[in-house]
PAPA-463970 format. One record per residue (C-alpha): x, y, z; residue in three letters. Coordinates in steps of 0.02 Angstrom, whole numbers, plus 50000, padded with zeros to 5 digits. Layout:
N
XYZALA...
//
This chain:
326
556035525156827UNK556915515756675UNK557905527656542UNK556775521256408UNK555225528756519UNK556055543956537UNK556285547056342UNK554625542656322UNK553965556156425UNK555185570956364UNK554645566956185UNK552665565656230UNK552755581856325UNK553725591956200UNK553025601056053UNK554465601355942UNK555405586855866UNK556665579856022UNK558435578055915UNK559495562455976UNK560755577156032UNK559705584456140UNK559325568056203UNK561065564056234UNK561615577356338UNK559975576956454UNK560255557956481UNK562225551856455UNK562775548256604UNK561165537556645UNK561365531056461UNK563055524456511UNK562635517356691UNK561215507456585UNK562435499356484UNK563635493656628UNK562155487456712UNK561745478356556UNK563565471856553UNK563705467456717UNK562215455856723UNK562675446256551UNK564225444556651UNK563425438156832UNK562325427956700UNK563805417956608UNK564715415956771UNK563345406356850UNK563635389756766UNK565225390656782UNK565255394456959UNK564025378456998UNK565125367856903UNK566875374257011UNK565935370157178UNK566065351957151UNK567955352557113UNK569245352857269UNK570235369457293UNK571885369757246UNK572575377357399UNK572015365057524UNK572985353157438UNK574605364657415UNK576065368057558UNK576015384857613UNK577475392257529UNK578275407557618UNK579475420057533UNK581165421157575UNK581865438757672UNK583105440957534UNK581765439157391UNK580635450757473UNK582025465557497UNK582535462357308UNK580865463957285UNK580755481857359UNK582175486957286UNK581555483157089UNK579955492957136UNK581055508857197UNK581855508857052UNK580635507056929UNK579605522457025UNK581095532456994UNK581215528856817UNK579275535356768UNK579475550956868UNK579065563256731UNK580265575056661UNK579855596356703UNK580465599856507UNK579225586156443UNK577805592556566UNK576945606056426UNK576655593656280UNK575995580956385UNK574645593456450UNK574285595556279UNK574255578156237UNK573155574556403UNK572005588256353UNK571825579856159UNK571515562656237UNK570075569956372UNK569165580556196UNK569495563156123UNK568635552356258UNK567275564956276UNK566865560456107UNK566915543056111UNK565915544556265UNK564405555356167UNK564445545156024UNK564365529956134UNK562805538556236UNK562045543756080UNK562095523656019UNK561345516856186UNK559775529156165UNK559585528155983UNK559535507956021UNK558115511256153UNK557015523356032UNK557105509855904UNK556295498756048UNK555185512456080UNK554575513255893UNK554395496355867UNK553185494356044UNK552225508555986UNK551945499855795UNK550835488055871UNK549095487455837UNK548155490455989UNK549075507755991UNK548355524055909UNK550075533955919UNK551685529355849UNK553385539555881UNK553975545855711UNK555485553755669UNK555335570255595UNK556365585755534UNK557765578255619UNK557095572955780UNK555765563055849UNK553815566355885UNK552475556555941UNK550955558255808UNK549555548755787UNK549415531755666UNK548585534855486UNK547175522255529UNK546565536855644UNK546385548955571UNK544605549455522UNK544155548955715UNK545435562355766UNK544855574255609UNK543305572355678UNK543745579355836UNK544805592655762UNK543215598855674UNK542655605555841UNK544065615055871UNK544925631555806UNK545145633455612UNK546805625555562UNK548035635355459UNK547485635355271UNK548095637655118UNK547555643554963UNK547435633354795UNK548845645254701UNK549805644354872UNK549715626654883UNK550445624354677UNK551745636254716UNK552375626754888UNK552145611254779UNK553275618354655UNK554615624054759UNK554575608754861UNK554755597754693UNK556195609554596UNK557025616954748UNK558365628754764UNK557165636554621UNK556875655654561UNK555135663554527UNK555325667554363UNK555695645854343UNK553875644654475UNK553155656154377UNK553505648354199UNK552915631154273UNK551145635754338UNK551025648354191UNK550575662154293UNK551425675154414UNK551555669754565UNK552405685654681UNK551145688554789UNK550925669554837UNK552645670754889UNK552545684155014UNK551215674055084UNK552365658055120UNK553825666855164UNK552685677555309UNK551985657255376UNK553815651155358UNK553565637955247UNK554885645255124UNK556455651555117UNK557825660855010UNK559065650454976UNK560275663654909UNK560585671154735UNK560695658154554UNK562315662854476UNK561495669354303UNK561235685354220UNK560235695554348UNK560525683954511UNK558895679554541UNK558345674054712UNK558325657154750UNK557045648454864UNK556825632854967UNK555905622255096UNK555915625455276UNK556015614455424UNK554295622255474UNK553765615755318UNK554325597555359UNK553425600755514UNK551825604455456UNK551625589055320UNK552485577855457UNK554115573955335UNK555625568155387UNK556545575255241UNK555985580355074UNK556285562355004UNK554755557555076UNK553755567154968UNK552465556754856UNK553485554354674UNK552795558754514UNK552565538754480UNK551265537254631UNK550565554054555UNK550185546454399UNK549425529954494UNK548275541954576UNK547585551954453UNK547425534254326UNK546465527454477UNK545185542654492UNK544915541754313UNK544405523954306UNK543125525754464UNK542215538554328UNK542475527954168UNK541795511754251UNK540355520154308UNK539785526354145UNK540215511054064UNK538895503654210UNK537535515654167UNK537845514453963UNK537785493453993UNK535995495454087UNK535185509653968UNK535805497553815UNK534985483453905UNK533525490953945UNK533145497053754UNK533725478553663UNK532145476053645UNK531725490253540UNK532975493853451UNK534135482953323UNK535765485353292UNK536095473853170UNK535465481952994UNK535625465152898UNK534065458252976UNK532435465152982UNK530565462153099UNK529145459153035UNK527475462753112UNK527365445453189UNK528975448953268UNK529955434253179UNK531655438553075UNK532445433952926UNK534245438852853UNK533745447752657UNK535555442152608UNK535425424652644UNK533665424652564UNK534105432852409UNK535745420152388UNK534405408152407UNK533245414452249UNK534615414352152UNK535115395852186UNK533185390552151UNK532865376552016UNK531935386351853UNK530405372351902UNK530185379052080UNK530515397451997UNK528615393051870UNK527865387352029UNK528105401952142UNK527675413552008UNK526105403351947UNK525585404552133UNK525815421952148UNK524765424251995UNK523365414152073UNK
//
């Protein structure tokens, strides 16, 4: 089984966010084996070119006399060698420091080797992520609080809600609990006189409530008069709204985008039903007063008609009222 399989299977089967740590010291050794492996076929890889073009080459010893050493070379040899073994024999006075030093350089290589580990399986969850981002999945391996969980993709959770329906009650909270978390979430380290000044209302017994499910926690004492408490998130918090960290939380700018966009879907609406009701009455009602009906239905504007009068010849002014008179 590969080492990507195997971290795979420890995160699907645990329940709590798998830290790379954790990861590390389960699978380091195997971690480092990988890489050699790795190495050591780039390697066998790279040499094989080279290797094909050598073979049609002659060898250089079959065309080179076979050179023996001389007896007095080889003892001068020997004699170098026993002399340089004598001269790296260590000293008993200089014994203690280089324990110490040994012991340094074996903390310092079992570093090197755990931060090396943790690098070749942080490479292979990325690879692990970015399989599982595909589409034909419906899970996805986030990381969360530190650590990483399998969870299912946001396009599916319609069908898994629908499936959780049938199951035990989740964990609810309250609309006054849910504000207050929000608040402390938003302002945290924060006191409850500052939650209680935001919301406008006191809020002591929602705290109880989140402090008893974990979601909060005090965060020590605010150096003012009094030394109120201060609170703060939890990591059973992140857990529960799947967060990484608190910087994932929605800002106030997307806040404002949604609560704009739910106000339009009403206004357009009602603009909708006001454009139908005043086309449906147009034909009854008038909204321009300059005009006016008359019983055959036909209009005339009174202002250009009395501008009219007035610009009448005196002659067409005798006939009009001579045939009125008739």
């Amino acid at each position: 089984m590969s080492l990507k399989a195997k971290l795979e299977a420890v995160i699907y089967a645990s329940e709590e966010p798998v830290t790379l740590a954790q990861l590390a010291g389960l699978f380091a050794d195997e971690a480092l084996e990988w890489k050699a492996e790795q190495a050591a076929a780039a390697q066998a890889q790279a040499e094989e070119p080279a290797a094909s073009e050598d073979a049609s080459l002659p060898l250089l010893q079959d065309t080179l006399p076979d050179l023996t050493a001389a007896p007095d070379a080889v003892e001068e040899a020997e004699a170098s060698q026993e002399l340089s073994e004598e001269a790296t024999e260590p000293d008993e006075d200089a014994v203690a420091p280089d324990a110490a030093k040994a012991e340094a350089e074996a903390k310092r290589a079992a570093r090197l080797r755990d931060r090396e580990a943790r690098g070749i399986i942080k490479q292979l969850l990325d690879e692990l992520i970015a399989e599982y981002a595909i589409d034909g999945r419906g899970v996805e391996i986030r990381e969360i609080a530190g650590g990483y969980r399998m969870a299912t993709k946001p396009e599916c959770h319609d069908a898994v809600r629908s499936f959780i329906k049938g199951l035990k009650p989740a964990l609810k909270l309250s609309l006054p609990a849910l504000e207050t978390l929000a608040v402390i979430a938003y302002k945290q380290p924060v006191t409850a006189p500052e939650v209680n000044e935001i919301r406008g209302v006191d809020s002591s017994g929602v705290f109880g409530s989140l402090l008893a499910r974990k979601l909060i926690v005090t965060a020590g004492r605010k150096p003012v008069v009094g030394r109120p408490i201060l609170y703060k998130t939890t990591r059973e918090f992140l857990l529960r709204f799947g967060l990484k960290d608190v910087s994932e939380l929605p800002s106030m700018e997307e806040f404002e985008k949604m609560a704009a966009s739910e106000l339009e879907e009403p206004e357009i609406a009602e603009a909708e039903m006001a454009g139908g009701a005043v086309a449906g009455a147009a034909s009854e009602f008038n909204p321009d007063l300059s005009t006016e009906t008359n019983g055959n239905g036909a209009t005339h504007d009174s202002e250009n008609q009395d501008t009219e009068t007035e610009m009448q010849s005196p002659q067409a002014a005798r006939a009009a009222s001579g045939s009125d008179a008739e």
